[in-house]
C-alpha positions in Angstrom: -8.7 14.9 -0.8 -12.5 15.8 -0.3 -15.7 14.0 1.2 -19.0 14.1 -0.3 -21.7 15.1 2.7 -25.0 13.5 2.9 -26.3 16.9 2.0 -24.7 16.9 -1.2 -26.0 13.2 -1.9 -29.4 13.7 -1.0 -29.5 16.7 -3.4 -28.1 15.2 -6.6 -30.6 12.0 -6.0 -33.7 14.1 -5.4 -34.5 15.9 -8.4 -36.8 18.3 -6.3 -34.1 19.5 -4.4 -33.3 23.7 -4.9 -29.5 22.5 -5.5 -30.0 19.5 -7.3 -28.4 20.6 -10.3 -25.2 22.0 -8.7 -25.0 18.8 -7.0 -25.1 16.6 -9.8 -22.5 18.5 -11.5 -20.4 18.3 -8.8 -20.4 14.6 -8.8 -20.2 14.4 -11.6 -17.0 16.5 -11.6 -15.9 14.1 -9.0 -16.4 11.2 -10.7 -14.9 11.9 -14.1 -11.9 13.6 -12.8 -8.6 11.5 -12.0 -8.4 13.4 -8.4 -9.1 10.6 -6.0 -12.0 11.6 -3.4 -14.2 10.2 -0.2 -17.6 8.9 0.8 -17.5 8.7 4.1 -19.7 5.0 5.1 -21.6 7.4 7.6 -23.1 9.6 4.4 -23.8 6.5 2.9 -26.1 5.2 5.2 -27.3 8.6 6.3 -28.2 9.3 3.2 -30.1 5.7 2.9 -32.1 6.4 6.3 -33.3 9.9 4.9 -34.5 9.7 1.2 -35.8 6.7 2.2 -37.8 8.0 4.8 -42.0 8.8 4.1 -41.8 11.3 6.4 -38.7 13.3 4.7 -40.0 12.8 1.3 -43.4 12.3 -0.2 -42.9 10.2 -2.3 -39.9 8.6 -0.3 -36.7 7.2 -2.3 -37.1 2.9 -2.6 -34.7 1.2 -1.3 -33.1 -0.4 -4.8 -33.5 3.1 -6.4 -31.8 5.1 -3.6 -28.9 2.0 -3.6 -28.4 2.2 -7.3 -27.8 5.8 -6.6 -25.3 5.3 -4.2 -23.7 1.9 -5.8 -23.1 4.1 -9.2 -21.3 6.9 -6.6 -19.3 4.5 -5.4 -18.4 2.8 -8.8 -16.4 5.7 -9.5 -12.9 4.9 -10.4 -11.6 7.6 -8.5 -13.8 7.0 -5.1 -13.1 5.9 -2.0 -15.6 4.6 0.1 -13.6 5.0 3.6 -15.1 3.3 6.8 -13.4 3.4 10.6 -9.9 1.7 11.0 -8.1 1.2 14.2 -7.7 4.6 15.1 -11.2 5.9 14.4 -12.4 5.5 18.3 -9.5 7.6 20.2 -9.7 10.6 16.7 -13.7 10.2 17.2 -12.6 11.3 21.2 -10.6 13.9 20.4 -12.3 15.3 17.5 -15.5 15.6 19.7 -14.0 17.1 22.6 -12.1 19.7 20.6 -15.7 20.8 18.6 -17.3 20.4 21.7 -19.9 18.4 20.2 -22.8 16.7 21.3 -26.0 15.4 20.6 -27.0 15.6 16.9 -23.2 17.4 16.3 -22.0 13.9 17.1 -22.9 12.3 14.0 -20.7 15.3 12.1 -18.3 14.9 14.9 -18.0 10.8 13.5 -17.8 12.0 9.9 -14.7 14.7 10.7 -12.7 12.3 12.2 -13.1 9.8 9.9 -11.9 11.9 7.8 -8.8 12.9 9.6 -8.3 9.2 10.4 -7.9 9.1 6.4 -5.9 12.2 5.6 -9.1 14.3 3.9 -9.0 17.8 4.6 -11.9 19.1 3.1 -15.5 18.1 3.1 -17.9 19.0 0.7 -21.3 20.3 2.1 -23.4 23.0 2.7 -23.6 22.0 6.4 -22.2 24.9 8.4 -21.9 22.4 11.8 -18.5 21.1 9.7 -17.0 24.6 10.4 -16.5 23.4 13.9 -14.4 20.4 12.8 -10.9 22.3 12.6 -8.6 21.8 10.4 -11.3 20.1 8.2 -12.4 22.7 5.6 -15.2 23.2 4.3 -16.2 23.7 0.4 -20.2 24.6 -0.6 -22.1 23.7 -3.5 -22.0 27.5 -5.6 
């Protein structure tokens, strides 16, 4: 199974964006296609705090434009929005300490072990921090 990275997101919702097009056919992929795949909460909310944001983007995203966005993402038949379950806290640990991660590679540090807490093995993004997150592979937008 794969996750969809905030990166990925935030290019397929801002038209401006250099890979916006590969993005959105890449969803779109996703979405049509009977392979079930993630959306890790994290992205999700990531991706609300920076499109959102005046700061990132001039104009900024509204808030019921940028959560249409991600409400029709989600709708997907073959999407799974995952969130922590009982095991997320000691894999978050673990998943840390084996990356070494801190600071800001905490927040991909919580995204990698959600997703070994759910069985994904593969993120897509064009973040290279994921590389750290062993086994977790990582697939970029061409």
């Amino acid at each position: 199974m794969i996750a969809v990275d905030t990166n990925i997101l935030i290019y397929a919702h801002r038209g401006e964006t250099e890979l916006h097009e590969a993005a959105v056919s890449r969803l779109v992929a996703l979405a049509e296609g009977a392979e079930k795949w993630a959306l890790p909460v994290f992205c999700v909310t990531e991706f609300l705090r920076v499109v959102t944001h005046p700061r990132v983007f001039n104009p900024a995203s509204g808030v019921d434009r940028a959560t249409r966005f991600i409400e029709s993402i989600a709708a997907a038949p073959s999407c799974d929005v995952v969130r922590p379950g009982p095991e997320f806290l000691e894999i978050l640990v673990d998943t840390a300490r084996r990356a070494k991660s801190r600071g800001n590679l905490m927040f991909d540090a919580q995204i990698a072990a959600l997703c070994r807490e759910h069985g994904i093995d593969t993120v897509l993004t064009n973040d290279r921090d994921f590389e750290r997150f062993e086994p977790l592979r990582v697939r970029r937008l061409e």
